[in-house]
C-alpha positions as CSV (number, residue, x, y, z in Angstrom):
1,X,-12.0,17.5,-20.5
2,X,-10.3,15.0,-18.2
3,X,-11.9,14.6,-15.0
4,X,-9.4,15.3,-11.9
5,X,-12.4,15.7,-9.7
6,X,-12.6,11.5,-8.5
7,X,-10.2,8.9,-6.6
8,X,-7.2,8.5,-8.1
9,X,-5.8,5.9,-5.8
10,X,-7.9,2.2,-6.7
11,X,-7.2,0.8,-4.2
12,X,-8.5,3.6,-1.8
13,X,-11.4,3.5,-4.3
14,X,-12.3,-0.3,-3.6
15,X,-12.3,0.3,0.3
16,X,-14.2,3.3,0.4
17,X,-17.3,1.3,-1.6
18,X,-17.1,-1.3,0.8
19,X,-15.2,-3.8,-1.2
20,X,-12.0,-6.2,-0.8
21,X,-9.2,-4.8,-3.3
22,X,-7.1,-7.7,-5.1
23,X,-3.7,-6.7,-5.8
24,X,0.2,-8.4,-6.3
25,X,3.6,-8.0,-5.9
26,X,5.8,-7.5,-9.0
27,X,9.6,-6.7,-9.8
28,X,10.6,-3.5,-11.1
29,X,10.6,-4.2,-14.3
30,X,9.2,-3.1,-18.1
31,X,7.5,-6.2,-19.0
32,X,6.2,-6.4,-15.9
33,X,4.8,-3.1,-15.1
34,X,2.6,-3.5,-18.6
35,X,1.4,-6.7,-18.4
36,X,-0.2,-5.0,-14.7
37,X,-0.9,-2.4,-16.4
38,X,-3.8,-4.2,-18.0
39,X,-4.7,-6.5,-15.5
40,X,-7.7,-6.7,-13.8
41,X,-6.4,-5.7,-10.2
42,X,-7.0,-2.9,-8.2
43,X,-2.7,-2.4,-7.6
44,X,0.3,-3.8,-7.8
45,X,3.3,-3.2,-5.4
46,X,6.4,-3.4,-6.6
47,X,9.0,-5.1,-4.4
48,X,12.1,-3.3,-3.9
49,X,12.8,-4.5,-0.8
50,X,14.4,-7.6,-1.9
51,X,15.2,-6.7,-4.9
52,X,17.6,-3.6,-5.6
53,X,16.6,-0.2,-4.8
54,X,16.8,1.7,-8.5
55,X,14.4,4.4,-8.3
56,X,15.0,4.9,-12.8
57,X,13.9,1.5,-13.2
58,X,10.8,2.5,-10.5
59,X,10.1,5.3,-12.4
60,X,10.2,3.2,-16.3
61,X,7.7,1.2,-14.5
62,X,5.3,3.7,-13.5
63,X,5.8,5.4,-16.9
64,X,5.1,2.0,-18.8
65,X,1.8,2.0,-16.9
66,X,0.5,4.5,-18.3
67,X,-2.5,3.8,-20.8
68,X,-3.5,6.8,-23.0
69,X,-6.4,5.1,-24.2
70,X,-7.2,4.1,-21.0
71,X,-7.4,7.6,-20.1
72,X,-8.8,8.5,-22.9
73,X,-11.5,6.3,-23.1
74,X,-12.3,6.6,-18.7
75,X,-12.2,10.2,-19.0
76,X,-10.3,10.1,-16.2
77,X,-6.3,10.7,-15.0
78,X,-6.8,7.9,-12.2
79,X,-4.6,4.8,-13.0
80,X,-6.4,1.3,-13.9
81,X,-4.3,-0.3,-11.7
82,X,-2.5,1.3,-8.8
83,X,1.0,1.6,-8.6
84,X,3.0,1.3,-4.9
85,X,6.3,0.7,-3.6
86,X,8.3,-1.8,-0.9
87,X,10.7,0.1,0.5
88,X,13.8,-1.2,1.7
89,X,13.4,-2.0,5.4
90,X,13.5,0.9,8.5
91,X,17.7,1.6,10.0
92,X,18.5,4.2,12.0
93,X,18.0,6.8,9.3
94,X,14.0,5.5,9.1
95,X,14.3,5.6,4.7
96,X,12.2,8.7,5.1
97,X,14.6,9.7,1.5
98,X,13.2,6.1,0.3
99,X,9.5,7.1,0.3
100,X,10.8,10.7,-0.4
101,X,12.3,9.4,-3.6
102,X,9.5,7.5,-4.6
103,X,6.8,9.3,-4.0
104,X,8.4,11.9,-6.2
105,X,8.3,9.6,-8.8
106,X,4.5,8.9,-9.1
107,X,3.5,6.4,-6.5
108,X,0.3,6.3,-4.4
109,X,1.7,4.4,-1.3
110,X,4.6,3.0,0.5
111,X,4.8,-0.3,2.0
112,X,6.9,-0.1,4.4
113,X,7.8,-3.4,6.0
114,X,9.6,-4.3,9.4
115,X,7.2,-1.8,11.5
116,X,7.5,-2.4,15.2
117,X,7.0,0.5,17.3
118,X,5.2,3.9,17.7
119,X,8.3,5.8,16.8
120,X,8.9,3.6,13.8
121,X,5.0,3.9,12.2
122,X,5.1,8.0,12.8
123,X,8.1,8.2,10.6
124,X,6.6,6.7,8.2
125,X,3.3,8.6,7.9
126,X,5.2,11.5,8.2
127,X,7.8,10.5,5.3
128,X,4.6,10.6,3.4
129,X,3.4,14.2,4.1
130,X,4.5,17.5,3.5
131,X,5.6,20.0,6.8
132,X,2.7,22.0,7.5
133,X,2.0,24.6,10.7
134,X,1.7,23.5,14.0
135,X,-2.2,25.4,13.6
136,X,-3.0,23.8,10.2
137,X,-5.7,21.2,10.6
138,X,-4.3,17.5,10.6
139,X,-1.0,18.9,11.5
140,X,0.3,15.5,12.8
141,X,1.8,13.1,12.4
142,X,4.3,15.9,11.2
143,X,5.5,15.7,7.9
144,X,8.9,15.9,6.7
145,X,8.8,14.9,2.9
146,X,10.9,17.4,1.2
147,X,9.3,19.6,-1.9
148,X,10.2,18.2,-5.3
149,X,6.6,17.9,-6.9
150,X,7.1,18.2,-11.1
151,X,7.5,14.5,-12.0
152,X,4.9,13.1,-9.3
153,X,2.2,15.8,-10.7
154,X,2.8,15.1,-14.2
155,X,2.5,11.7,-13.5
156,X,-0.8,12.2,-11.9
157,X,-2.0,14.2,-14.3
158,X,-2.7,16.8,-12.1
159,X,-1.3,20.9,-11.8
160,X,1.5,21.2,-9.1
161,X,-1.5,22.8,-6.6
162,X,-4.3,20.4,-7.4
163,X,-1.3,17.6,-6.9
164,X,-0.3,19.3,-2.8
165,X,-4.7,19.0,-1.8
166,X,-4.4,15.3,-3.3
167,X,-1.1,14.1,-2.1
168,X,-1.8,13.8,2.0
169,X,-1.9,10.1,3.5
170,X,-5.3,8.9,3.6
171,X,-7.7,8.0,5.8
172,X,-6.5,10.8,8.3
173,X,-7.1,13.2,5.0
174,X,-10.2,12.0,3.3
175,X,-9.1,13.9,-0.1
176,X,-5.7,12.4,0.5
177,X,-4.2,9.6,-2.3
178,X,-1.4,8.3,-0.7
179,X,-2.0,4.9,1.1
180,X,0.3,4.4,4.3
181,X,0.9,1.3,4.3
182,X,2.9,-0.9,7.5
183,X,3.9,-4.5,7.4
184,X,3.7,-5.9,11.5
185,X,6.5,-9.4,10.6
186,X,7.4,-10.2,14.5
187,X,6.3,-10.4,17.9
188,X,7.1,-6.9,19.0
189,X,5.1,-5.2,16.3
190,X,2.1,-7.1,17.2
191,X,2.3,-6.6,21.0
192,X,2.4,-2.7,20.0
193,X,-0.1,-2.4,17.1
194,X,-3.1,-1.4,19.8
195,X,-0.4,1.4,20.9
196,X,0.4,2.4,16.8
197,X,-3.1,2.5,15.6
198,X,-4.3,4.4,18.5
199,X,-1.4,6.7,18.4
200,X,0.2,7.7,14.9
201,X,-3.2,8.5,12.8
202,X,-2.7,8.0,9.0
203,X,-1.8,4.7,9.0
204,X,-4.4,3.6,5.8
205,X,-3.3,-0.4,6.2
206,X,-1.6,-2.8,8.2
207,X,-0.2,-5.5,5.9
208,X,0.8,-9.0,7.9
209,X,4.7,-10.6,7.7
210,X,3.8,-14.0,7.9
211,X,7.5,-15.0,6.4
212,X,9.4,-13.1,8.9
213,X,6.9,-13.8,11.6
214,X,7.0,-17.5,11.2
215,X,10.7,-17.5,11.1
216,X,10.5,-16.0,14.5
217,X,8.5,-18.4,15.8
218,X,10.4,-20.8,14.9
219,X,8.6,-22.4,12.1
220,X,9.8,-21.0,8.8
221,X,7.1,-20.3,6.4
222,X,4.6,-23.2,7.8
223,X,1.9,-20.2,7.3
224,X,-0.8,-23.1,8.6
225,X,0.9,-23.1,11.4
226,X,-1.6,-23.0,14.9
227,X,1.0,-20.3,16.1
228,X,1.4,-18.2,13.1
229,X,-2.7,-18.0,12.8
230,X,-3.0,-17.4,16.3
231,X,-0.4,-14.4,16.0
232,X,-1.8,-13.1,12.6
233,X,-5.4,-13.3,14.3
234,X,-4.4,-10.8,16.9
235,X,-3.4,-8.6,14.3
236,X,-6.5,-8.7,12.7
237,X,-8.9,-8.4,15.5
238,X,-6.8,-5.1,16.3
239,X,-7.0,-3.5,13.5
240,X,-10.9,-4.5,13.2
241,X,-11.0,-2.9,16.7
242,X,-9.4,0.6,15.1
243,X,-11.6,0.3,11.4
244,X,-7.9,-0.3,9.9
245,X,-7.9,-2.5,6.3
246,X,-5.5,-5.3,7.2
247,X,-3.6,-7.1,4.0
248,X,-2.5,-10.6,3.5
249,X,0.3,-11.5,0.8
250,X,0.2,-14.9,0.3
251,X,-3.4,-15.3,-0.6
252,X,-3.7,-18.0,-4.2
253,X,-6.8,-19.9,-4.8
254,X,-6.5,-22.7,-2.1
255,X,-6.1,-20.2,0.8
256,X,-8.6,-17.2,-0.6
257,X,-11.8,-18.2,0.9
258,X,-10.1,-18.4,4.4
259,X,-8.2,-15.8,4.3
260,X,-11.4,-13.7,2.8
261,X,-13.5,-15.1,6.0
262,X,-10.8,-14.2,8.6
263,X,-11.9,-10.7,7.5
264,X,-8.5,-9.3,5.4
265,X,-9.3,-6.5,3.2
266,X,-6.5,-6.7,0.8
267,X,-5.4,-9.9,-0.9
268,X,-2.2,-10.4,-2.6
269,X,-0.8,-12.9,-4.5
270,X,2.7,-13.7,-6.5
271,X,1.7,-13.1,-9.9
272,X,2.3,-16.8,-11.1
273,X,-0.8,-17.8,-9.0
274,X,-2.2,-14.5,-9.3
275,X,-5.2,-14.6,-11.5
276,X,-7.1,-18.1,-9.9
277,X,-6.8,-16.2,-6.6
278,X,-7.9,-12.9,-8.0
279,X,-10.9,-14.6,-9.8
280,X,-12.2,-16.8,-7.0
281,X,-11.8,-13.8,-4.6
282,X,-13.8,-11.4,-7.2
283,X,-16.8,-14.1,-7.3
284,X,-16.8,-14.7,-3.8
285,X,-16.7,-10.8,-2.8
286,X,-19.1,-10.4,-5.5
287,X,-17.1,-7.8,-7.9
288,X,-17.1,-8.4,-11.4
């Protein structure tokens, strides 16, 4: 009997008990998605916002992950290492059929990067949630993912039912799976973050642009720079301010102890420099 019962999402998993979860970016491809699939992080994200949007190859990836001895042997349908997605940046049509597309697909969270405003971080929880009734508890943000459940069950290992009470954004839905994840990269998106987190509830992460941030600022990828910290503190004091995991993703093994005391929650890494980060920052948080 395979238990269905327990967290699914690792990543979710880590914070919940109190720990820092490790993760990296990856391209969408085969060998990639299997060499993760063994690895010893919590999730991997893979990056399709530079990269070409090609929701077959996000869906071989998410396939490739899959371990039947793994599951087997765990007893358990959650995934050893979490898949998610970078969308393509926000337009005027918000990518809600981004996320719709591929979170039908399998994944357990959508980065979505270029978040700036109120309006912008509703759409994106709300791309993330099936429409409910105005009286139906946790009714908003309001969701607006269309119903196309087969694959995204299957690939959970769940029935199409037990898949609807598990796939909600969490923390706004403590059952939920599905990890809302926003990327503040300018000025404007840190001067509203106080106004997002306190307004839009089910955002389960802020994760910090220091690339585009830095550009802005007029000093391209110097991340040690007094005004990028500065900025990227104030994002990190907010979100302590509203309990909100804040991520950094440029995090290798000469940065991690910083970056671990400036109080980030989720460290990633580019997978060339991704294991020294990832085994420092597990001795130093104390996980094996």
């Amino acid at each position: 009997m395979i238990e269905t019962g327990s967290r699914l999402n690792g990543v979710i998993r880590a914070l919940e008990q109190g720990h820092r979860a490790f993760g990296a970016f990856s391209p969408p491809d085969i060998d990639s998605a299997l060499a993760f699939s063994v690895s010893k992080y919590d999730g991997v994200i893979f990056e399709m916002e530079h990269n070409p949007w090609d929701t077959r190859a996000l869906r071989d990836c998410l396939q490739y992950m899959l371990n039947r001895r793994q599951i087997a042997e765990g007893g358990s349908v959650a995934p050893l290492v979490t898949p998610f997605v970078r969308i393509p940046p926000n337009g005027g049509e918000k990518s809600q059929w981004l996320a719709k597309q591929a979170l039908d697909v399998g994944v357990y969270g959508i980065v979505w990067p270029h978040i700036s405003t109120v309006d912008q971080a509703y759409n994106a929880v709300a791309a993330c949630r099936y429409p409910r009734m105005k009286e139906a508890p946790l009714y908003e943000p309001s969701g607006v993912r269309g119903d196309a459940p087969v694959a995204a069950a299957r690939y959970w290992g769940l029935t199409q039912q037990e898949y609807y009470r598990k796939a909600d954004v969490w923390p706004l839905n403590p059952q939920g799976e599905i990890l809302v994840i926003l990327m503040i990269e300018d000025t404007q998106g840190i001067a509203n973050l106080n106004d997002i987190l306190k307004k839009v509830p089910g955002v389960g992460m802020i994760l910090i642009g220091e690339g585009d941030l830095s550009q802005e600022l007029g000093c391209p990828r110097e991340y040690d720079n007094p005004g990028v910290l500065e900025a990227l503190q104030r994002v990190v004091m907010t979100c302590k301010e509203h309990k909100i995991p804040v991520g950094h993703p440029h995090v290798d093994s000469n940065n991690v102890e910083r970056i671990l005391s400036e109080g980030y929650s989720f460290l990633l890494a580019a997978p060339t420099r991704s294991y020294a980060a990832l085994d420092k920052g597990r001795v130093l948080t104390g996980r094996k």
